[in-house]
C-alpha positions in Angstrom: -22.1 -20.6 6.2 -23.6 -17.5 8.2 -21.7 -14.5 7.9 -22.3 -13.9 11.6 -19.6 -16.2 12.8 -17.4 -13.9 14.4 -16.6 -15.0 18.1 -14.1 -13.8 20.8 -11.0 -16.0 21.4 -9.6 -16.4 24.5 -6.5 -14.5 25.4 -4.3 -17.7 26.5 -4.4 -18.3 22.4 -2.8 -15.8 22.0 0.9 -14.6 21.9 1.8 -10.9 22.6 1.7 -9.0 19.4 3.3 -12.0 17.4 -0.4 -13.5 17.2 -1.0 -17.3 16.9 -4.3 -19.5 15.9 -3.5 -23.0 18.0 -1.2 -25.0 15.8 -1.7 -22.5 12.3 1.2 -20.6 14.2 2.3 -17.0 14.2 -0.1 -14.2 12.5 0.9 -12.7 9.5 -0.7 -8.9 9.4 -2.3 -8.3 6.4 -2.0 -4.6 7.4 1.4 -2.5 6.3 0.7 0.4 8.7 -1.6 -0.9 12.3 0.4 0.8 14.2 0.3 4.0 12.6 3.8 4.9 12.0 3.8 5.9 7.9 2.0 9.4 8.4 1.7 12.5 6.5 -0.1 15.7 6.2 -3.7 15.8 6.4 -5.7 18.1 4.2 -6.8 19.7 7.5 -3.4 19.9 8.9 -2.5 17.7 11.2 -1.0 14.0 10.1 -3.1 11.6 9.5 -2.2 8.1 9.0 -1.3 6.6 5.5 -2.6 3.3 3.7 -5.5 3.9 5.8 -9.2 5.4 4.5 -10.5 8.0 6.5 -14.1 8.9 6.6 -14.7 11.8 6.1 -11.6 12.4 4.5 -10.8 16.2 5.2 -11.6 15.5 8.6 -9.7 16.7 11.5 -11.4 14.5 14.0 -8.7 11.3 12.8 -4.6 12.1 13.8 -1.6 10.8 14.7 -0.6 11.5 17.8 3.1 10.4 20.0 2.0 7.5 22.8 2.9 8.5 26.0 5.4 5.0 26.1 6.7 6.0 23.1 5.5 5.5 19.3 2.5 6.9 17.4 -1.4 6.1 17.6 -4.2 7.6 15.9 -6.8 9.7 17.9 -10.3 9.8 17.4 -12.5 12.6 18.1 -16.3 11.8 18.1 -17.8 14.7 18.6 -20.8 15.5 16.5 -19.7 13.1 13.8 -18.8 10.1 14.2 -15.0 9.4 12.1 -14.2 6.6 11.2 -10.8 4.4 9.5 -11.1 2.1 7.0 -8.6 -0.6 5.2 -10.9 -2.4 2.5 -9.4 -4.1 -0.9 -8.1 -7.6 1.1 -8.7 -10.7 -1.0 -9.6 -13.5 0.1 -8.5 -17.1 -0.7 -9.0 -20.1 0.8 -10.8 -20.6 4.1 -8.5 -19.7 6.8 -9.9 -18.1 10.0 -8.5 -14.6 10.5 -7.0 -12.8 13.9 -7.9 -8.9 14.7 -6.6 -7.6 17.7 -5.6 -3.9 18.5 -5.1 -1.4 21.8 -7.1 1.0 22.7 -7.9 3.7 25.5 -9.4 6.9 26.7 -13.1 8.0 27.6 -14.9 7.5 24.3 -15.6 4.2 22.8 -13.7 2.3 19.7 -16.5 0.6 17.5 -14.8 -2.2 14.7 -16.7 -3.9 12.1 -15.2 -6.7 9.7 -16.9 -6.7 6.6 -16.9 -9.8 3.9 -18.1 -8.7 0.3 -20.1 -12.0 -1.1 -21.3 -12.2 -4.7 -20.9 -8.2 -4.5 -23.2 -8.1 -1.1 -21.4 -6.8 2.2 -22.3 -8.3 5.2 -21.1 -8.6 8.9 -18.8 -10.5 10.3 -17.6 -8.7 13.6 -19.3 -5.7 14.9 -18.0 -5.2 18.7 -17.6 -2.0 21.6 -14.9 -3.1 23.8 -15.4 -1.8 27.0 -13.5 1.5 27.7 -10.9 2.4 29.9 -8.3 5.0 31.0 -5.4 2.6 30.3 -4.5 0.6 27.3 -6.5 -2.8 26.8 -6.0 -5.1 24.2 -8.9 -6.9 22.4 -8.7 -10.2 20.6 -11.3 -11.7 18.0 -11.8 -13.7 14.9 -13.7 -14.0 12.0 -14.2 -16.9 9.4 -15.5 -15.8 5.8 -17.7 -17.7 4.6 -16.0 -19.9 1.3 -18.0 -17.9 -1.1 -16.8 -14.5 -0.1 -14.2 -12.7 -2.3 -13.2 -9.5 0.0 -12.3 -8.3 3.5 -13.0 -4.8 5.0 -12.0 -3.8 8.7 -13.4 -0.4 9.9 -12.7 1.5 13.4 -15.4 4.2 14.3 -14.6 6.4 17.3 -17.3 7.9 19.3 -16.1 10.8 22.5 -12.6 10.6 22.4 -10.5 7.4 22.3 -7.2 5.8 20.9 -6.2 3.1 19.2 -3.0 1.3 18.1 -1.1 -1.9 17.0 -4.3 -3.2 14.9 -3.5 -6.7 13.5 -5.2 -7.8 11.3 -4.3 -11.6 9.3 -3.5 -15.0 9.5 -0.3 -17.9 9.6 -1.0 -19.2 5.6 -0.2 -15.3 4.4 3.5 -13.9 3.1 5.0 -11.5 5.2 5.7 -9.3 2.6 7.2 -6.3 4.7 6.1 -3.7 2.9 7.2 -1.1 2.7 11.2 -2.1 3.0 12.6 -0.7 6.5 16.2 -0.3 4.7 17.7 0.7 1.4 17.1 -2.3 -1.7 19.7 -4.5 -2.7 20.6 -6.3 -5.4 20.5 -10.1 -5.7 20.5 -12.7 -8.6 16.9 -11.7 -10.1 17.7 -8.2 -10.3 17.8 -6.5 -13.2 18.6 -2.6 -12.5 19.2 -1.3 -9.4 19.9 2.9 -8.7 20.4 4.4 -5.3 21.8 7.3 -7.2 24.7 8.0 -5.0 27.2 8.1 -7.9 25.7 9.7 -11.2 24.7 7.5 -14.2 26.9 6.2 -16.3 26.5 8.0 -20.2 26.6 4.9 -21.9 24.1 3.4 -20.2 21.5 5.9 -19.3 20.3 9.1 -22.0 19.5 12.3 -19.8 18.2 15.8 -21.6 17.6 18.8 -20.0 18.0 19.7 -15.9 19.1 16.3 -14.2 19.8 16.9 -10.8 21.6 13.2 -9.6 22.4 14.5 -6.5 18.7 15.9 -4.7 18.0 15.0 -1.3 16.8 11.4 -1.3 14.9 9.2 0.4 18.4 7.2 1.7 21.0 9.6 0.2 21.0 11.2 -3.1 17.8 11.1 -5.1 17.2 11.7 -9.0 15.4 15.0 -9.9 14.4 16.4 -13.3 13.2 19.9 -13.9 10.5 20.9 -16.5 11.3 18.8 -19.8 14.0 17.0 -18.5 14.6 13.5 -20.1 16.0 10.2 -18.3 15.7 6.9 -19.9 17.8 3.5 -20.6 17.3 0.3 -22.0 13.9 -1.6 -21.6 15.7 -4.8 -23.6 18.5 -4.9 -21.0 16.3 -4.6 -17.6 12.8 -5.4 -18.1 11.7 -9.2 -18.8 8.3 -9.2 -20.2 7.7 -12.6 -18.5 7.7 -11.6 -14.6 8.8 -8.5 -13.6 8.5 -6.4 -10.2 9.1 -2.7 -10.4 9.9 -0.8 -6.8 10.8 2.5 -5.8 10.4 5.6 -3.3 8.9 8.3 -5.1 8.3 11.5 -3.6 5.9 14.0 -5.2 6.6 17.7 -5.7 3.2 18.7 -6.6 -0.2 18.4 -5.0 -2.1 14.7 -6.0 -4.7 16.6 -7.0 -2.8 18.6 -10.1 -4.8 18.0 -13.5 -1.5 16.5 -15.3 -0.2 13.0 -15.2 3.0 12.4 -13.6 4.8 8.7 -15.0 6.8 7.5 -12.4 8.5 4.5 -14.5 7.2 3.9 -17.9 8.0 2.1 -21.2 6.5 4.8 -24.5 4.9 2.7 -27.2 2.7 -0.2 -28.6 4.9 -3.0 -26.2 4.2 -0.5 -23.2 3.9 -0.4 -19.6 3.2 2.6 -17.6 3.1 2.7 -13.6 2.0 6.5 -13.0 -0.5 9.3 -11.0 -2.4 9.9 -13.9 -4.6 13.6 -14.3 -7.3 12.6 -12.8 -5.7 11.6 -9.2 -5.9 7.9 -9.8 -2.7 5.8 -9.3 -1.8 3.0 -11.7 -0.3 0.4 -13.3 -0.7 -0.9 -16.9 1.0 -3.2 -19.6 0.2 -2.5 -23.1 0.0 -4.6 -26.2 -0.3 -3.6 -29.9 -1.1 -0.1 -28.7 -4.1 -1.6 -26.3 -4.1 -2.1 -22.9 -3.5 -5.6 -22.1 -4.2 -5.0 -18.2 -4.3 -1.7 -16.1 -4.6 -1.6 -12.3 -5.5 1.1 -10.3 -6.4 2.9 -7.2 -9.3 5.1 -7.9 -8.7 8.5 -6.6 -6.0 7.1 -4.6 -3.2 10.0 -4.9 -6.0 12.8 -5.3 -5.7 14.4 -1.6 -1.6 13.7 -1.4 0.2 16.4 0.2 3.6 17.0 -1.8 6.6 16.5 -0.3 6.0 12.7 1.0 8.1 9.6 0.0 5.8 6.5 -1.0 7.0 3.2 -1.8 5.3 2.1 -5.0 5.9 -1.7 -6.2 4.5 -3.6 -9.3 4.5 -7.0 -10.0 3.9 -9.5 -12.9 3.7 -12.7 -14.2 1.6 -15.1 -16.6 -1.1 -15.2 -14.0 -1.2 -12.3 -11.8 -1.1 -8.1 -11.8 -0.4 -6.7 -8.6 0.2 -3.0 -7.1 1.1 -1.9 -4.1 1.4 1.9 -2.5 3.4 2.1 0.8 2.2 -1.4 1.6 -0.9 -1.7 0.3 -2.6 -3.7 -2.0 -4.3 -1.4 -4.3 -5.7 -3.5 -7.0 -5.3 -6.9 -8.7 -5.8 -8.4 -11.9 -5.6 -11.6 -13.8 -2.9 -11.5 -16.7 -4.4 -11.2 -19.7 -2.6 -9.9 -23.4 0.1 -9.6 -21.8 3.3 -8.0 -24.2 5.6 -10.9 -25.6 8.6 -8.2 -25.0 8.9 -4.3 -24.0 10.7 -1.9 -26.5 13.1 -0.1 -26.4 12.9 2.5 -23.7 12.8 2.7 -20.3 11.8 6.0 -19.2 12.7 6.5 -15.3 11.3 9.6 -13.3 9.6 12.8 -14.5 9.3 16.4 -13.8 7.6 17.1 -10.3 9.3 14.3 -8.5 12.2 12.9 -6.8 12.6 9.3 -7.0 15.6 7.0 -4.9 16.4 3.3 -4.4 14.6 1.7 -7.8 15.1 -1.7 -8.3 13.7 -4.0 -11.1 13.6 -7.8 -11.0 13.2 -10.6 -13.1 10.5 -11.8 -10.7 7.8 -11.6 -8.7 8.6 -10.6 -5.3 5.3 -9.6 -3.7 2.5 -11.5 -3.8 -0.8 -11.2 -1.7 -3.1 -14.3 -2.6 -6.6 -14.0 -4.6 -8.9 -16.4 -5.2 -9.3 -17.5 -9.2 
């Protein structure tokens, strides 16, 4: 199959923002922040939008800016160079035909591109100028991999100056995962541990050392804190199942992501290990260990490096017999098949460090996010 099958849809397909493909039914967005909401400070000042790549990234020609009917949308400046957004990393499985559609306004031009990566080659699917005009227009497409591609990549360039907003980007066959949460985590019957911190932890359960601070601003309430060699940990045996697992929290870091010293966020010490952290070198990961080897690690290259401190990030981790998956503030960072995997963890469960502030952790029994990948 070409990879130059991208074609405009007509906009009777299509319903509202709730996107449907004839009888595949409502779009599911593969994108955790298209409408720009999750922000936080930019390295050149103003916010810029999370989950997002931006090109180039201490640029101050890409921010979030308040809609005039309310809401957020990212401005583009192209003066000079040309910025540009980026959400790459999607995997692809199966052969379903995927919806883009997104807003934009203002005197410049929006330029998208839908990239598929085949045997390790990019090429184009979509590369389109929608006409530009004062008012907000909305612009419908799709694209069709071809069955031998592996990866997805969408990319918004802005040339003058233009907006855009509510970028969907999916397809009916995948989970609405709603990521990150909107509301505080509960418990249910597959959870194993669950801490919102609003009452402190109970001494027979939980060993602290050193400055513990249970009651720190949090991300709902109260958060957990620790100062410099501070100690929280608890049982691995009693709430971590080696089998399937997913691990979720808000973190919010107090130091910058580019600090040369790793921070583990939750993390099991030892030969039966598991370690979900922002390591020294700015990367953010997720690893199980086995007989004092890595049995899989999962990462974000560089991911944390340019974080600002002072932002809460949902993190989630998930784990089975045939799939590693991580996930920052909604996206999918990496993926790996499951291979020497740990038959158990022991014995500690180390939650939180110094530098950090961590609220509403909850750890299951099983997997509860999943984004498909081919095998």
């Amino acid at each position: 199959m070409s990879m130059q099958t991208a074609h405009r849809v007509s906009a009777l397909v299509w319903i509202c923002l709730g996107l449907s493909l004839g009888a595949q039914g409502p779009v599911i967005n593969a994108l955790p922040n298209g409408g720009f909401e999750l922000v936080e400070p930019g390295p050149a000042g103003p916010l810029i939008p999370r989950a997002w790549t931006l090109r180039p990234p201490d640029t101050d020609q890409l921010t979030v800016t308040s809609r005039e009917d309310g809401g957020r949308c990212l401005k583009m400046t192209g003066n000079g160079v040309i910025p540009a957004i980026r959400y790459d990393g999607l995997p692809l499985a199966g052969t379903a035909t995927w919806a883009l559609a997104f807003e934009s306004r203002g005197e410049g031009a929006v330029r998208v591109q839908v990239h598929a990566c085949d045997d390790k080659a990019w090429g184009i699917l979509l590369d389109e100028t929608p006409e530009s005009a004062p008012d907000w227009r909305r612009h419908r497409f799709a694209v069709t991999p071809p069955t031998t591609a592996s990866e997805l990549r969408i990319q918004f360039a802005g040339k003058g100056t233009a907006y855009l907003d509510n970028v969907v980007f999916g397809h009916a066959a995948l989970p609405a995962l709603d990521l990150p949460p909107a509301t505080p985590l509960t418990r249910d019957s597959d959870t194993l541990l669950l801490l919102d911190f609003e009452t402190d932890l109970d001494p027979f359960q939980f060993f602290t050392k050193g400055e513990v601070n249970q009651a720190a601003p949090g991300r709902y309430g109260r958060g957990l804190r620790q100062g410099a060699g501070a100690y929280v940990a608890t049982s691995a045996e009693d709430f971590l199942d080696a089998r399937a697992g997913t691990i979720e929290l808000w973190v919010k870091l107090l130091v910058p992501g580019s600090e040369r010293v790793g921070r583990p966020i939750v993390s099991v010490p030892g030969m039966r290990g598991l370690s979900l952290c922002r390591d020294q070198y700015g990367h953010f990961s997720f690893s199980l260990q086995r007989h004092w080897g890595t049995g899989v690690r999962i990462w974000g290259e560089g991911y944390a490096r340019t974080w600002e401190p002072g932002v809460w990030r949902h993190v989630a981790a998930c784990w089975d017999q045939d799939l590693v998956q991580l996930w920052v503030d909604g996206r999918l960072l990496d993926s790996a098949p499951a291979v020497n995997l740990p038959d158990s963890f022991g014995p500690e469960l180390r939650l939180g460090a110094p530098g950090m502030v961590i609220d509403s952790l909850r750890i299951s029994r099983t997997v509860r996010y999943r984004f498909p990948v081919a095998h």
